[in-house]
N, CA, C and O of each residue as an XYZ file, in Angstrom:
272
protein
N      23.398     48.322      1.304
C      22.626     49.411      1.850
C      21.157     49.190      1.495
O      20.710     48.739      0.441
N      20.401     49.653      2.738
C      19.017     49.022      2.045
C      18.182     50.413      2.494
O      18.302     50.992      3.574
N      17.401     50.753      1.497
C      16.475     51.663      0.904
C      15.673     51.628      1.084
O      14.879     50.912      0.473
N      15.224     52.769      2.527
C      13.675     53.080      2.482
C      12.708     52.923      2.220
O      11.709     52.641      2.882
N      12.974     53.184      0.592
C      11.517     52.836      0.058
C      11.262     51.781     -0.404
O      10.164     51.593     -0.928
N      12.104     50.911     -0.343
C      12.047     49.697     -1.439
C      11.093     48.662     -0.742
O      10.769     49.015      0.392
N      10.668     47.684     -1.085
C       9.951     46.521     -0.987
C      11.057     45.743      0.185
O      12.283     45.631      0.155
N       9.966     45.249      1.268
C      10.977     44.748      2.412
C      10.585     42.873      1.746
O       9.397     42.700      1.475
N      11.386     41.824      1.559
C      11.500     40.365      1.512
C      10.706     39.955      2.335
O      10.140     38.914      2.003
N      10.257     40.651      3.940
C      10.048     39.858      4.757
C       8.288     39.880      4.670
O       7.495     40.821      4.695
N       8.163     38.931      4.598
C       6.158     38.635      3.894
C       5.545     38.369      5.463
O       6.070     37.453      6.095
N       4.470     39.129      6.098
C       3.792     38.821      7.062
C       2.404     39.059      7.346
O       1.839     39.959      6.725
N       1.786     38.394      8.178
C       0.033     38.095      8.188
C      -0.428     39.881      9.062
O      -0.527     40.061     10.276
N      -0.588     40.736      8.167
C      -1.022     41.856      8.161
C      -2.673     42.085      8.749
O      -3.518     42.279      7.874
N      -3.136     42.064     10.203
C      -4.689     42.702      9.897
C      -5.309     43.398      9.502
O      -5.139     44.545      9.914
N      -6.550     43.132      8.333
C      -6.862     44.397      7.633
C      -8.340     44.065      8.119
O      -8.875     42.965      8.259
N      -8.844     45.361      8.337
C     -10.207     45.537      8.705
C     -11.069     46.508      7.966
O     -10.517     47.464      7.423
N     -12.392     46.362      7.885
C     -13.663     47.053      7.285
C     -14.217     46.897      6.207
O     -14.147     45.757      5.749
N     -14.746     47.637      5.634
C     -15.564     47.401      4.551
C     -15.518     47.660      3.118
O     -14.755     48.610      2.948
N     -16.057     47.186      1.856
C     -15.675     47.909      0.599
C     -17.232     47.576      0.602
O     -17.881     46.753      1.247
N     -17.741     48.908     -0.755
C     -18.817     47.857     -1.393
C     -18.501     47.085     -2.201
O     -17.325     47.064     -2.563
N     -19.445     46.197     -2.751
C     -18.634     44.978     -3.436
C     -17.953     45.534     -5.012
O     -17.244     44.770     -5.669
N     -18.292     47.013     -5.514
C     -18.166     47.356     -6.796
C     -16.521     47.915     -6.542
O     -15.658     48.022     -7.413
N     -16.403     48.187     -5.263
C     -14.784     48.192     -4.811
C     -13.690     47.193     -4.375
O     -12.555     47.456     -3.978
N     -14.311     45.921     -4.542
C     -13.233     45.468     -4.012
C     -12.428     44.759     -4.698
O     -12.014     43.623     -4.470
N     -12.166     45.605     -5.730
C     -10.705     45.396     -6.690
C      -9.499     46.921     -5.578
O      -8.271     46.984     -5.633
N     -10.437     47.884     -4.729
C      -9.785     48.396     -4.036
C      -8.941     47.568     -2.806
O      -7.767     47.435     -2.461
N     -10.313     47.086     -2.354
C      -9.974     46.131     -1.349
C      -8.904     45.481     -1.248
O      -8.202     45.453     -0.238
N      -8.660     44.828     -2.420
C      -7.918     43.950     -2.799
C      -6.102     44.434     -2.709
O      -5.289     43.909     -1.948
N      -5.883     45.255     -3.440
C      -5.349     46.613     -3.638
C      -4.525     46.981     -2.040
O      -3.346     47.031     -1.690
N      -5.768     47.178     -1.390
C      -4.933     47.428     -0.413
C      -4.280     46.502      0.636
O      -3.253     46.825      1.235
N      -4.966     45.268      0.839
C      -4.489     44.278      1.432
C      -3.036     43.866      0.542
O      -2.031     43.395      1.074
N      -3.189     44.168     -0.963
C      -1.603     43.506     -1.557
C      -0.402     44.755     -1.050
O       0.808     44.616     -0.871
N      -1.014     45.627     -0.950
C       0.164     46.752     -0.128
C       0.954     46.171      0.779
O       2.146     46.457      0.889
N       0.120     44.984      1.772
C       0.587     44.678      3.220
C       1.650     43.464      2.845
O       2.841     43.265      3.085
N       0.585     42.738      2.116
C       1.210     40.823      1.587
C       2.495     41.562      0.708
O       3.547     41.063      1.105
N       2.715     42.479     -0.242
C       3.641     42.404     -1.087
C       4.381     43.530     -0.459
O       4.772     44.430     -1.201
N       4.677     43.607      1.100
C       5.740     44.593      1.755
C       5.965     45.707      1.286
O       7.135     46.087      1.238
N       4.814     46.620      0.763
C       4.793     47.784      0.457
C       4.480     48.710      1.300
O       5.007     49.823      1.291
N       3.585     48.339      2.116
C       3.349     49.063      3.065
C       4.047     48.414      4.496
O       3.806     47.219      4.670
N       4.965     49.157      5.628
C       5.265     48.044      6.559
C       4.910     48.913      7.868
O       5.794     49.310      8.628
N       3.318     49.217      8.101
C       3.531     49.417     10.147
C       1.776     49.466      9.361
O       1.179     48.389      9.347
N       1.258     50.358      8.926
C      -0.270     50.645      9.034
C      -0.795     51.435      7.799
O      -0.034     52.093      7.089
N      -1.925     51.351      7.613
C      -2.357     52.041      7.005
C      -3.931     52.331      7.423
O      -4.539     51.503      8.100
N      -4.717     53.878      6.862
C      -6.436     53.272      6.350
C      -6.372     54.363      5.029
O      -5.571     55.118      4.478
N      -8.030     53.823      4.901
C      -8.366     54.513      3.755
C     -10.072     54.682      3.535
O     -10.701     53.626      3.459
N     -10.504     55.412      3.476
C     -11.885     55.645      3.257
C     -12.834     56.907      1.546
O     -12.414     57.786      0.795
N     -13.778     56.401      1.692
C     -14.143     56.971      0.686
C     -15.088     57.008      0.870
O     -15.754     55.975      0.803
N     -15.814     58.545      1.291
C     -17.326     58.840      0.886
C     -17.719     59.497      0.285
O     -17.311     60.650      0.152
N     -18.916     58.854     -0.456
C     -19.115     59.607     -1.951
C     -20.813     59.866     -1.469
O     -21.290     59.095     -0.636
N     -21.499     60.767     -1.934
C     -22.600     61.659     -1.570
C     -22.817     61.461     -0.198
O     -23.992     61.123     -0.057
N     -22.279     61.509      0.793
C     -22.885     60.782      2.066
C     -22.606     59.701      2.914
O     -22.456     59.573      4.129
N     -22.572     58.877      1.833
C     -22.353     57.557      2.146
C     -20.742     56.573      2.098
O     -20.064     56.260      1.120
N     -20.585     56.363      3.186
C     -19.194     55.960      3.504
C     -19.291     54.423      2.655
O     -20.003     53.476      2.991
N     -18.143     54.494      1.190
C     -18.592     53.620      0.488
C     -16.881     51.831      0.748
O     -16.763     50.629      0.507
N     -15.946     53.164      1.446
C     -14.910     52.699      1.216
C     -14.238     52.844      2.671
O     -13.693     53.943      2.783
N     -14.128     52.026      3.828
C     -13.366     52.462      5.119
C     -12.793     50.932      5.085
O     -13.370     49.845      5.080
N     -11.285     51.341      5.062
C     -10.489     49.598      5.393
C      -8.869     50.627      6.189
O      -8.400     51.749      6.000
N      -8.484     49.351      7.150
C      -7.374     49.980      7.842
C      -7.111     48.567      8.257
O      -7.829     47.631      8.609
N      -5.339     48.813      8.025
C      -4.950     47.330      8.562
C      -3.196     47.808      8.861
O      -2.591     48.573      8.111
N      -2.829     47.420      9.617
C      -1.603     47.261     10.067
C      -1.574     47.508     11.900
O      -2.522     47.126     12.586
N      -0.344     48.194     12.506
C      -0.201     48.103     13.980
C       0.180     49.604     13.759
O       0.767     50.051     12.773
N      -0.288     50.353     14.931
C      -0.288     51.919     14.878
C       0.802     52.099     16.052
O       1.145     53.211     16.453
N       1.312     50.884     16.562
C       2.834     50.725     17.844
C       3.804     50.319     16.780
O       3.643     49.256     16.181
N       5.005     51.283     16.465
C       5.952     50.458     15.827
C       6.377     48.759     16.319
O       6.773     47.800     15.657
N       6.059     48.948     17.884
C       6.820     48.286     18.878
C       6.051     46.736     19.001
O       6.050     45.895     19.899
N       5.351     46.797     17.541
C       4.146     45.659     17.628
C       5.048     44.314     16.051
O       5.180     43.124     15.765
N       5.407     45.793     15.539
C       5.689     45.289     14.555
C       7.504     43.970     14.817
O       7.955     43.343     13.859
């Protein structure tokens, strides 16, 4: 029986797009291993603005199950 939540075996070339500043991209990083280490499996984003300024916008996966 295989479990929802668990980590899928199957490892695949995930597109991830946008920006970190460079003092984030241990985020960056972070989130691209979501994709490589089958934690995350169809899409994700994520952003962060702090006074104003959009410091953190990255999104990577397929928003069509039917892609995956």
């Amino acid at each position: 029986m295989v479990n929802s939540n668990s980590k899928s075996n199957f490892k695949r070339q995930i597109p991830i797009h946008g920006i970190a500043e460079n003092i984030f991209c241990d985020v960056r990083d972070s989130f691209r291993k979501n994709f490589s280490e089958g934690w995350e499996k169809a899409g994700a984003a994520f952003c962060v603005i702090h006074k104003g300024k959009m410091i953190v916008d990255l999104w990577g996966g397929y928003a069509d199950p039917e892609c995956l």
